[in-house]
matplotlib code that plots the C-alpha trace (Angstrom):
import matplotlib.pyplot as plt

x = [-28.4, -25.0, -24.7, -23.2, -19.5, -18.9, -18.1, -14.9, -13.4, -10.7, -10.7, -8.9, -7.3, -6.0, -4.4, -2.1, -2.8, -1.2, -0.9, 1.2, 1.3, 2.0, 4.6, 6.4, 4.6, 4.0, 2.3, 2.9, 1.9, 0.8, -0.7, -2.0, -4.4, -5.4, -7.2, -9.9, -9.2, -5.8, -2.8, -1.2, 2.0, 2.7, 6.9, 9.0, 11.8, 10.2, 8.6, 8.0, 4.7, 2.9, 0.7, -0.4, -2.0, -3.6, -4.9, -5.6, -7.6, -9.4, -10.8, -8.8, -7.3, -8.2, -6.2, -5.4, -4.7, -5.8, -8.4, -9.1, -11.8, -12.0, -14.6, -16.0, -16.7, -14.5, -13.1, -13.3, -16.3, -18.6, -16.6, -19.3, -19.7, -16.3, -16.3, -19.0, -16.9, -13.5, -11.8, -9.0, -6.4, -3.9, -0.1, -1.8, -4.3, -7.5, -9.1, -10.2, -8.2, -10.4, -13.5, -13.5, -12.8, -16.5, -17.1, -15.0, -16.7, -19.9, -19.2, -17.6, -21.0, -23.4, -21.0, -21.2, -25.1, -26.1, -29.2, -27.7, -28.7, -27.2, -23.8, -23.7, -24.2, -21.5, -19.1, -19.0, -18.9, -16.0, -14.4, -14.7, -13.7, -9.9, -9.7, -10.4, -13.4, -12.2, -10.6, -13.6, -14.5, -11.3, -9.9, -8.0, -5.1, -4.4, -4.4, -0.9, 0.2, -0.9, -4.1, -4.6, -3.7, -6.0, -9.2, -8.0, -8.4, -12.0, -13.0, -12.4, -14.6, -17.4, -19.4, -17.8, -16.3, -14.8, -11.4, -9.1, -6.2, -3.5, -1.2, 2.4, 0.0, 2.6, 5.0, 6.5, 5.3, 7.2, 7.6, 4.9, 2.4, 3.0, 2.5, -0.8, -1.8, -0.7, -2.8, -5.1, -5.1, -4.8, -8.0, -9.2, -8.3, -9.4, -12.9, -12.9, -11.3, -9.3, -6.1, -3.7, -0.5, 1.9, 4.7, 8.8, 8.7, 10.1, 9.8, 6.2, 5.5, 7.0, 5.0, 1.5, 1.1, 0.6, 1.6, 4.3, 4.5, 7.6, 6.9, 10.0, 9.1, 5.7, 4.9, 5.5, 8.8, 8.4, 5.3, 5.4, 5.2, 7.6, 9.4, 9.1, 10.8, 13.6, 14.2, 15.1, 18.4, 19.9, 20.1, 21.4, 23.7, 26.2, 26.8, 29.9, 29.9, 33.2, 34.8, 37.1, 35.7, 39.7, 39.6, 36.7, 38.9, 40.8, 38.0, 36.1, 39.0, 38.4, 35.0, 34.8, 37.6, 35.7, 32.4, 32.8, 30.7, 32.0, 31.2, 28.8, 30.6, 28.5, 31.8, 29.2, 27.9, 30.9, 29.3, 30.6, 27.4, 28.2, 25.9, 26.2, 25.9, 26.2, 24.4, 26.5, 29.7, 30.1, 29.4, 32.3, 35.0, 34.0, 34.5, 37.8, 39.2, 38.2, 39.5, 42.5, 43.5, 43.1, 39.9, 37.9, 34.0, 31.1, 28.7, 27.9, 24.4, 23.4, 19.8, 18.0, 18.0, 15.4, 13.4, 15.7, 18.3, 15.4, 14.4, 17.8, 18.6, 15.2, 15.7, 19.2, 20.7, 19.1, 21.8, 19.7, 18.6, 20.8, 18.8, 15.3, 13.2, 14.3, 14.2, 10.7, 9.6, 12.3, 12.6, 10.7, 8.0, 5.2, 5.7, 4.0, 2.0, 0.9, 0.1, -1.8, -3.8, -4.9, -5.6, -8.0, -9.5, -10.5, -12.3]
y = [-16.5, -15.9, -14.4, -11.3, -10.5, -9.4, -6.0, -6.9, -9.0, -7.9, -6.6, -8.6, -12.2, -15.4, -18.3, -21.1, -19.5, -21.4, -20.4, -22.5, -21.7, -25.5, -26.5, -23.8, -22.2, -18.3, -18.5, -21.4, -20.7, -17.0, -15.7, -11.7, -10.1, -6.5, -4.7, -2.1, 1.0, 1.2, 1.0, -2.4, -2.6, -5.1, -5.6, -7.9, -8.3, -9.1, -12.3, -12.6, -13.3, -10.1, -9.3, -13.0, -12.7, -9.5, -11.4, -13.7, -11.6, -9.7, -13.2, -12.6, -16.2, -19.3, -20.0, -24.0, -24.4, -22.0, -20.1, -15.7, -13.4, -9.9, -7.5, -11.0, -13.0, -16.1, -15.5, -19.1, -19.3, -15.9, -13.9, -11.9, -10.7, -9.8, -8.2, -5.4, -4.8, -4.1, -1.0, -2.2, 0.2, -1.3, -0.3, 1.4, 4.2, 2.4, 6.0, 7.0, 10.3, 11.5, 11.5, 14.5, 13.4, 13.5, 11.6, 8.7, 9.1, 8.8, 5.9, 3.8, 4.6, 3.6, 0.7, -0.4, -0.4, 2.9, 5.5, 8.5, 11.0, 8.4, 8.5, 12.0, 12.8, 10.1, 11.9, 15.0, 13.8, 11.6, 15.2, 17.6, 14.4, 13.7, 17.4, 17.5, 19.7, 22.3, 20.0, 17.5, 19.0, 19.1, 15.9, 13.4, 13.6, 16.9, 15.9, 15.8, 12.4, 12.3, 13.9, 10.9, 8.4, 10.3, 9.8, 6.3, 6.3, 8.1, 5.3, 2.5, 4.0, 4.2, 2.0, 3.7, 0.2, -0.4, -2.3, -0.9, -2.8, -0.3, -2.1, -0.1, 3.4, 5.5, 3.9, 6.3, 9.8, 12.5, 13.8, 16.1, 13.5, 11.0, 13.5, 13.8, 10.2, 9.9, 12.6, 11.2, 7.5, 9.6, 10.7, 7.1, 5.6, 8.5, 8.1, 4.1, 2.7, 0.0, -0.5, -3.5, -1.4, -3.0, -0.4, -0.9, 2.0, 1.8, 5.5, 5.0, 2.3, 4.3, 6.7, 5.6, 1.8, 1.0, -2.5, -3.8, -7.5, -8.5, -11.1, -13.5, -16.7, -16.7, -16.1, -13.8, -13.7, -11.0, -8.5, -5.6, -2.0, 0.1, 1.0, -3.0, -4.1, -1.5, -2.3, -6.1, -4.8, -2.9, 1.2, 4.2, 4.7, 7.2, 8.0, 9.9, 11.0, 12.2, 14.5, 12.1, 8.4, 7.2, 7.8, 5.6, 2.6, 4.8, 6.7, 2.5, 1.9, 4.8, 4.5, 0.7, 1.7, 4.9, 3.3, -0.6, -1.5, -3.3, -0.7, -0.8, 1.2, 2.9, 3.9, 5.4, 7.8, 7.8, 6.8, 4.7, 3.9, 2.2, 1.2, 3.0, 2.3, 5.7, 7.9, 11.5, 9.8, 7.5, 10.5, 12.4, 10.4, 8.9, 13.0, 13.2, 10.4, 11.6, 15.3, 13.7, 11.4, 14.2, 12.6, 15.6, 15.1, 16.2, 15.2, 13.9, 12.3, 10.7, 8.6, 5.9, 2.4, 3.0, 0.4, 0.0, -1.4, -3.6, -5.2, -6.1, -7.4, -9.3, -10.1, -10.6, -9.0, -9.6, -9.6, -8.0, -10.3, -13.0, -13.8, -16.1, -13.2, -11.0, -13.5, -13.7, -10.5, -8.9, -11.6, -11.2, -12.9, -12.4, -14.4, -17.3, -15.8, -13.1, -15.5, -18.0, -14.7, -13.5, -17.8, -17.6, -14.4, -15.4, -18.1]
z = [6.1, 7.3, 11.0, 11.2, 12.2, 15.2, 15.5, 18.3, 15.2, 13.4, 10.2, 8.2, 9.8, 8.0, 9.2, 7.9, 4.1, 1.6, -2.3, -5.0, -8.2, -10.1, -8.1, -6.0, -2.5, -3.0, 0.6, 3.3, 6.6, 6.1, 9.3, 9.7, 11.4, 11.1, 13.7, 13.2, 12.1, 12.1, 9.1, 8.7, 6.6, 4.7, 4.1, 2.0, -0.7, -4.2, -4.7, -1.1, -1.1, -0.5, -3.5, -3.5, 0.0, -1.2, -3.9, -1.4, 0.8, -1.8, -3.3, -6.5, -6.1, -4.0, -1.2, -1.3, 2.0, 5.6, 6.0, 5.8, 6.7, 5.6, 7.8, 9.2, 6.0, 4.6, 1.7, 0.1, 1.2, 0.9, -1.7, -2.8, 0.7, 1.1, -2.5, -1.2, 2.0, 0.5, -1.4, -3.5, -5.1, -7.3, -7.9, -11.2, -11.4, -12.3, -13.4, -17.4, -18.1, -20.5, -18.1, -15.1, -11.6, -11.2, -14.2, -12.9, -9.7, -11.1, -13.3, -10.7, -8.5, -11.3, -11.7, -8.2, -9.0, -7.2, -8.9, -11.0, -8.4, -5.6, -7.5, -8.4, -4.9, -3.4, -6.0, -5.3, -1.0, -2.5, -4.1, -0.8, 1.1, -0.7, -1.7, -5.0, -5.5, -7.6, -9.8, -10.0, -13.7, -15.3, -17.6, -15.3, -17.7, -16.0, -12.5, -11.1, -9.9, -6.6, -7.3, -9.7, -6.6, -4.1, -7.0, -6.9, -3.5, -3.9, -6.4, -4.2, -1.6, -3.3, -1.1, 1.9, 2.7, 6.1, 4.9, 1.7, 0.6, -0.5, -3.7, -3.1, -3.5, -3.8, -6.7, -8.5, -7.0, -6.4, -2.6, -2.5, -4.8, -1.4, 0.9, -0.9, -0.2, 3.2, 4.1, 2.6, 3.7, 7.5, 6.6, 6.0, 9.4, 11.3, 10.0, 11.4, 8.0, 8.1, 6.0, 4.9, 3.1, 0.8, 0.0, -1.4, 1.1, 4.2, 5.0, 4.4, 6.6, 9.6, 9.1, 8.3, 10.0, 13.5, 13.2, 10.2, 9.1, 7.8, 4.6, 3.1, 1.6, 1.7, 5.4, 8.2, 9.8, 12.1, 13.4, 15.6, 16.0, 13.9, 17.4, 18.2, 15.3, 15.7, 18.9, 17.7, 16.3, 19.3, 20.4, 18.8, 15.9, 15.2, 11.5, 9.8, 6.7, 5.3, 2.7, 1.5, 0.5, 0.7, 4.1, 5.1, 5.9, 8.5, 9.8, 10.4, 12.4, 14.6, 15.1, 16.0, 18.9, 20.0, 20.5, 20.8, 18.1, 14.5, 11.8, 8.4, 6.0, 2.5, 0.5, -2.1, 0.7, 2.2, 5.6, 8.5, 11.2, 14.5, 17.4, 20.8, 24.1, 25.8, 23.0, 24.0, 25.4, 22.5, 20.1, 21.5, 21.3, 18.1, 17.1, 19.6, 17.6, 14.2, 14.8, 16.6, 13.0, 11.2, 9.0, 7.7, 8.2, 6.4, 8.4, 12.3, 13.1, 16.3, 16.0, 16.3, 14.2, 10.9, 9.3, 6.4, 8.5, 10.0, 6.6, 5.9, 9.1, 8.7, 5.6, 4.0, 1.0, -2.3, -4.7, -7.6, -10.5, -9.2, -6.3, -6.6, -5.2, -7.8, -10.5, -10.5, -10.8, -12.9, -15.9, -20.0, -18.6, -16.1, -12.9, -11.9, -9.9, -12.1, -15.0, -13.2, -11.1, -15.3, -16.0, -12.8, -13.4, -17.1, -15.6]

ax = plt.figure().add_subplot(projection="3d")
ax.plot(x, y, z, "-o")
ax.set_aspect("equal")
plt.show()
């Protein structure tokens, strides 16, 4: 009998993971570890690797080279233990919308081999639990979008595990539908859960993780705190919006002398953003200068540096469809990944 893990351990760790898929490396040298109860974010450009290490870690494919453990077991090696430790919600709701919220409930429970009293009761805890009691008898297909994510959520905690892997959770929800599951996946960590977030949302990472890894290539390039990772690309910004877009080259000019800083310029938003050394000082004579040359504003922020501008500094540019990344998940055909995942999973 395997020993069991102990409880100082992290959640989820892997090192060295490696993943090709015939000839080309999704994962080289893929290295995370998540600790216990918190919210880990997983970040990257398409194609860089991140839905192969969940794949990865949820024993969905082999890893041919490192080695993982999720909640203490090896994932090459004691899959089914893993499998019984692990909630896993997909980019796609994984619910029947004919069935009632309870019905799903109950049918994932009697799928997960609990008694029909057993997973009528674990139901309807799952219902009060994510808020959805009063709608726990009405057809899925009525639920709103993020109610449908947050009984996806319910579903994959059937077994009350202690580690959920969340697939982007949020794609394609309205504001108040990811409110919902952020709420929601609070709810998770706060009682002991751990979580490993992939999200195309950088808002979403600064607000729910407590540690980000940044993915490009097929391995980490950078881990931290959200206010870690900021702080790699300087201090404060100032940005100007402005009435007029054929003013922006103009306004740059002013800006760049007023604070010191080159300028990023946004013609579509008509916005100029410049670093600053001395927040308040820098803020008023970039506005001195601006009033002075006669450049009508719209719009004056002074803040700090956002995650966005952390990916891209991370991670480059991706020129759309032109780039690798993109090419791979944006062509007729599945990627390589994604065909050779359905080849393994059929076996």
């Amino acid at each position: 009998m395997a020993p069991a893990p102990a409880r100082t351990a992290p959640a989820v760790s892997a090192r060295g993971i490696g993943r090709r898929f015939k000839d080309r490396w999704a994962l080289r040298g893929f290295d995370l570890e998540v600790g216990r109860g918190t919210v880990h974010g997983l970040l990257g450009p398409n194609g860089a690797g991140k839905s192969t290490a969940v794949r990865v870690l949820t024993t969905l494919l082999r890893p041919h080279e490192g080695t993982a453990e999720v909640a203490g077991y090896d994932v090459a090696a004691q899959g089914a233990r893993v499998r019984h430790r692990i909630g896993l919600v997909g980019q796609n709701a994984a619910v029947d919308e004919v069935l009632s919220g309870r019905q799903n409930l109950e049918l994932f429970g009697r799928l997960h081999h609990l008694g029909g009293r057993a997973a009528a009761r674990r139901a309807a805890e799952l219902l009060d639990r994510f808020g959805l009691s009063d709608t726990g008898k009405r057809p899925v297909g009525t639920y709103s979008g993020g109610m449908r994510r947050r009984l996806d959520l319910a579903a994959g905690m059937i077994l009350d595990p202690p580690v959920v892997f969340l697939d982007e959770p949020t794609t394609g929800l309205d504001p108040r539908g990811r409110d919902e599951v952020w709420s929601a996946v609070r709810g998770l960590v706060g009682g002991g859960t751990s979580v490993l977030l992939t999200t195309q949302y950088l808002e979403e990472a600064d607000r729910l993780a407590d540690r980000i890894s940044v993915v490009d290539t097929g391995h980490v390039i950078a881990e931290g705190t959200p206010a870690e990772l900021k702080s790699r690309i300087g201090g404060d910004r100032i940005d100007v919006v402005l009435h007029d877009e054929h003013a922006l080259a103009g306004a740059a000019a002013l800006v760049e002398e007023a604070t010191g800083h080159s300028v990023r310029t946004a013609p579509e938003e008509r916005r100029i953003s410049a670093e600053v050394d001395d927040r308040a000082a820098s803020l008023t004579r970039a506005v001195r200068a601006l009033d002075e040359g006669g450049v009508a504003v719209a719009d004056v922020v002074l803040r700090g540096p956002s995650l966005d501008e952390v990916f891209l500094h991370l991670t480059g540019p991706r020129a759309g469809t032109g780039s690798p990344a993109a090419a791979r998940v944006t062509g007729g055909t599945a990627a390589p990944e994604q065909q050779d995942t359905r080849q393994e999973a059929r076996r």
